[in-house]
VEXBADREN-598947 format. One line per field, with one value per residue (C-alpha): residue number from 1; residue in three letters; chain; x, z, y. Coordinates in steps of 0.2 Angstrom, whole numbers. Example, Ala and Ser with C-alpha at 12.3 -4.5 7.8 and 13.67 -1.06 7.14 Angstrom:
! VEXBADREN-598947
i <- [1,2]
aa <- [ala,ser]
ch <- [A,A]
east <- [62,68]
up <- [39,36]
north <- [-22,-5]
//
This chain:
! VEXBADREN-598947
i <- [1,2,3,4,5,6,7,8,9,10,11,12,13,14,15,16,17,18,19,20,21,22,23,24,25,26,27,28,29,30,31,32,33,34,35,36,37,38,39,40,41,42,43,44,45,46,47,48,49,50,51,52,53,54,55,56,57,58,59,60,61,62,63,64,65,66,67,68,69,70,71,72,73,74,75,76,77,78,79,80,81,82,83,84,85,86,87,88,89,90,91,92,93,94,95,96,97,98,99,100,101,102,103,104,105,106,107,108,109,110,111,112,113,114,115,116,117,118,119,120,121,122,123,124,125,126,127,128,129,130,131,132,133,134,135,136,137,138,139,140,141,142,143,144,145,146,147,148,149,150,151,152,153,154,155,156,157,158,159,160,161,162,163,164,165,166,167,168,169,170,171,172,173,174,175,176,177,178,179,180,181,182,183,184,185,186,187,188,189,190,191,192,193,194,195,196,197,198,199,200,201,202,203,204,205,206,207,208,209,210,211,212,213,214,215,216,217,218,219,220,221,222,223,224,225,226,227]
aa <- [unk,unk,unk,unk,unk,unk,unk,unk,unk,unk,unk,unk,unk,unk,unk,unk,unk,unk,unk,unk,unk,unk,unk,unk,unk,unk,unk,unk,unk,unk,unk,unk,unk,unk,unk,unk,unk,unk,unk,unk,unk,unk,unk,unk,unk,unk,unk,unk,unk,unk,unk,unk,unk,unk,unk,unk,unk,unk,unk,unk,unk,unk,unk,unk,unk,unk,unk,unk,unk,unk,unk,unk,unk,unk,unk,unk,unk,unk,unk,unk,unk,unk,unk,unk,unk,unk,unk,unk,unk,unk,unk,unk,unk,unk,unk,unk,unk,unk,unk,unk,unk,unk,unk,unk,unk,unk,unk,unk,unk,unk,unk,unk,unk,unk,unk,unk,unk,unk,unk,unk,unk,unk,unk,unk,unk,unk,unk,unk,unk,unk,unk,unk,unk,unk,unk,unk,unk,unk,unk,unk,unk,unk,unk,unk,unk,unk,unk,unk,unk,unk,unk,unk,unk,unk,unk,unk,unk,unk,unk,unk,unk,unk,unk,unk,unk,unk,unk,unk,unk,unk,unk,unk,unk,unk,unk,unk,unk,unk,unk,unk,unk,unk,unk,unk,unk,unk,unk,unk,unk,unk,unk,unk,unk,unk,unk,unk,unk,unk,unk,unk,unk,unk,unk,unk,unk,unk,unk,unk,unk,unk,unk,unk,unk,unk,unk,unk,unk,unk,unk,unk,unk,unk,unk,unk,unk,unk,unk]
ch <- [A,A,A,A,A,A,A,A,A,A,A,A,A,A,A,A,A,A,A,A,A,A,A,A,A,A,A,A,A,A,A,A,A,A,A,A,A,A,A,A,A,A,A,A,A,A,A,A,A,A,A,A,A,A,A,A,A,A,A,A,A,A,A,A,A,A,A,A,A,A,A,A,A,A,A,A,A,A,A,A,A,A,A,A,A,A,A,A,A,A,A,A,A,A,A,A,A,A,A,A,A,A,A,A,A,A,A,A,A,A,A,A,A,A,A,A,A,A,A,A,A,A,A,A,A,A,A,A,A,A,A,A,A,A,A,A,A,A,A,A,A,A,A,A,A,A,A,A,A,A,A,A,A,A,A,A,A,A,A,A,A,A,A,A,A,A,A,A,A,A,A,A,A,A,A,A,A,A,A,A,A,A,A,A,A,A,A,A,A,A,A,A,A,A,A,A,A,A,A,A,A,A,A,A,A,A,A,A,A,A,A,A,A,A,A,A,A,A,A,A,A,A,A,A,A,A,A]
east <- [-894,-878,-866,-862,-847,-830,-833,-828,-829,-841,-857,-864,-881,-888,-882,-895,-903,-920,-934,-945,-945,-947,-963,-980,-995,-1009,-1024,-1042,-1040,-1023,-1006,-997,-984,-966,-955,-940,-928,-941,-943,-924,-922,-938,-931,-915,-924,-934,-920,-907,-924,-926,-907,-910,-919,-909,-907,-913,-911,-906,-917,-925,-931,-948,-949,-943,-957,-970,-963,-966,-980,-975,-971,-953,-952,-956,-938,-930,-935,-923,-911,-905,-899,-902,-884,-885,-895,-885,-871,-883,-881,-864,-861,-872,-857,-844,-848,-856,-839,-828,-838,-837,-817,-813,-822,-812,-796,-801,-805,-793,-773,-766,-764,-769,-784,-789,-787,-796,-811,-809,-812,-828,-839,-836,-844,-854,-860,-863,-872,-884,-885,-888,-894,-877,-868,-873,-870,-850,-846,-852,-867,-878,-866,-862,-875,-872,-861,-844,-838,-848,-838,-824,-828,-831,-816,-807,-818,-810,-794,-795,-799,-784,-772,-780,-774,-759,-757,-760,-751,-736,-740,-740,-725,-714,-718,-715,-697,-700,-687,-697,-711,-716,-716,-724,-739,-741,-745,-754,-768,-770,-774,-785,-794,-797,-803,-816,-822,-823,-833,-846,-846,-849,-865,-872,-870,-878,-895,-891,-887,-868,-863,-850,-845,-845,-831,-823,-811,-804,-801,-793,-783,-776,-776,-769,-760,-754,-765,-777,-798]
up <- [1150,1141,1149,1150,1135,1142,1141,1125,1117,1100,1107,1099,1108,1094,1083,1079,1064,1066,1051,1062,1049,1034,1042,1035,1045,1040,1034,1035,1016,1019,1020,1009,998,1002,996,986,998,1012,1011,1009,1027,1033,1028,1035,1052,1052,1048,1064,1074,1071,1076,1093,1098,1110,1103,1085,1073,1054,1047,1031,1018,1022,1040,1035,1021,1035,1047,1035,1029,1011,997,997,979,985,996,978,973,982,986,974,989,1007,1007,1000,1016,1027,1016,1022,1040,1038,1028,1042,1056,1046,1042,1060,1070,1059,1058,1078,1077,1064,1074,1091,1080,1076,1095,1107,1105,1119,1108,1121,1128,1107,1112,1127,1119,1104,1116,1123,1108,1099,1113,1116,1101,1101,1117,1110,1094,1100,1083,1072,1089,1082,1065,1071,1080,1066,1075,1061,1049,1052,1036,1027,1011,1016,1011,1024,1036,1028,1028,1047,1051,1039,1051,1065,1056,1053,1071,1075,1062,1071,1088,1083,1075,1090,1101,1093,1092,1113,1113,1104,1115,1130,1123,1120,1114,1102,1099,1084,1092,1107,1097,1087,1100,1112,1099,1095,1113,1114,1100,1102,1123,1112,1101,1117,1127,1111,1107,1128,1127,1111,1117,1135,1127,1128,1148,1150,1146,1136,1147,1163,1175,1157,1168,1176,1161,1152,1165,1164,1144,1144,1161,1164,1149,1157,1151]
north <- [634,639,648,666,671,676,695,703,687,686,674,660,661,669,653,646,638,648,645,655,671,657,650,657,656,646,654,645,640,632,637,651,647,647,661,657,650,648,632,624,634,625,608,610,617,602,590,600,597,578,576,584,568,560,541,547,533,538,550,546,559,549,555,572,575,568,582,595,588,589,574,569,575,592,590,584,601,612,597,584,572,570,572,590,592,588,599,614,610,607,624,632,624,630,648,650,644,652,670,669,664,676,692,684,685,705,708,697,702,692,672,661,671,668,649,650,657,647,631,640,647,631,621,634,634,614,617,627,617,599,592,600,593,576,582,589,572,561,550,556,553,536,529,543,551,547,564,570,564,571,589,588,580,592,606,599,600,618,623,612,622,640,634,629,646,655,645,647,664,662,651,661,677,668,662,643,634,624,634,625,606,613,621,606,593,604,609,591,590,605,599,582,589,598,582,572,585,587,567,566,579,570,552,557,563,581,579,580,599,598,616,607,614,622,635,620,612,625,630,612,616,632,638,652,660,673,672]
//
């Protein structure tokens, strides 16, 4: 069960990558044909699904088209790789976590309740996306497009560079001498807290939350800083 957001804090729950309303029901004859767009979400539903398996080997477009019961040329059609795919779910982490950061920059004023919360919707988000959790930490990446792995760890990077914002932000209000220096290295702490705690839940099958005891945690993080 995913925990409860901090209150006024923008919730991933609802982040899913749902193909529910790009799924047509099957009629006696056989099954309708996809409106434009449908079918990419289908295929990227199908692919998140397949990652969810805990100890899920690498996914080939074979397997994929056997899921969806199409030909693998019908998957060439709306992707040119299975590296564009995985570009999609990638596009879909990206835009989610940073929709949900941007409305928490609009609605939280105090800097380091903006960190707090940061560190919560992104691993609630993981949480209740285990397949993009692989997807974020690199284990379905490892035989993959190398650029792949890039752009998540340029993610990462970017989630890093908002802490810091906000934590010098906090620092400087509260007077720090070096507010900068101090900013620096404790998002790199922050962040790599959150890539261990969504590494953690992918390698354990899905069983470790990576929001176990998370107050505590922060509060070691981030004392002082109010939730």
């Amino acid at each position: 069960m995913t925990p409860a957001a901090a209150p006024d804090m923008p919730s991933p729950d609802d982040a899913t990558l749902d193909a529910a309303s790009a799924t047509e029901a099957v009629e006696a004859t056989g099954r309708k044909r996809p409106k434009p767009g449908e079918r990419r979400v289908q295929i990227l539903q199908a692919l998140a699904t397949m990652l969810e398996q805990p100890g899920a080997e690498r996914i080939t477009t074979a397997a994929l088209a056997a899921r969806l019961e199409v030909s693998e040329a019908a998957l060439y059609r709306h992707f040119a790789s299975k590296a564009q795919m995985f570009e999609g779910l990638i596009e879909f982490i990206e835009q989610t976590v940073f929709g949900l950061i941007n409305q928490l920059d609009e609605r939280e004023p105090d800097a380091q309740a903006r960190c707090r919360k940061l560190v919560a919707l992104l691993l609630q988000f993981g949480e209740k996306n285990p397949g993009m959790t692989r997807v974020m930490v690199g284990d379905a990446l490892v035989f993959e497009n190398e650029r792949l792995q890039q752009r998540m760890n340029l993610f990462f990077d970017k989630i890093e560079a908002t802490l810091r914002h906000n934590l010098r932000e906090a620092a400087t209000l509260g007077g720090a001498a070096t507010p900068t220096v101090d900013a620096q290295a404790d998002a790199s702490v922050i962040t790599a807290f959150c890539v261990g705690r969504l590494q953690r839940f992918a390698r354990s099958g899905f069983k470790r939350s990576p929001n176990e005891s998370l107050e505590h945690s922060l509060a070691l993080l981030l004392p002082g800083g109010r939730g």
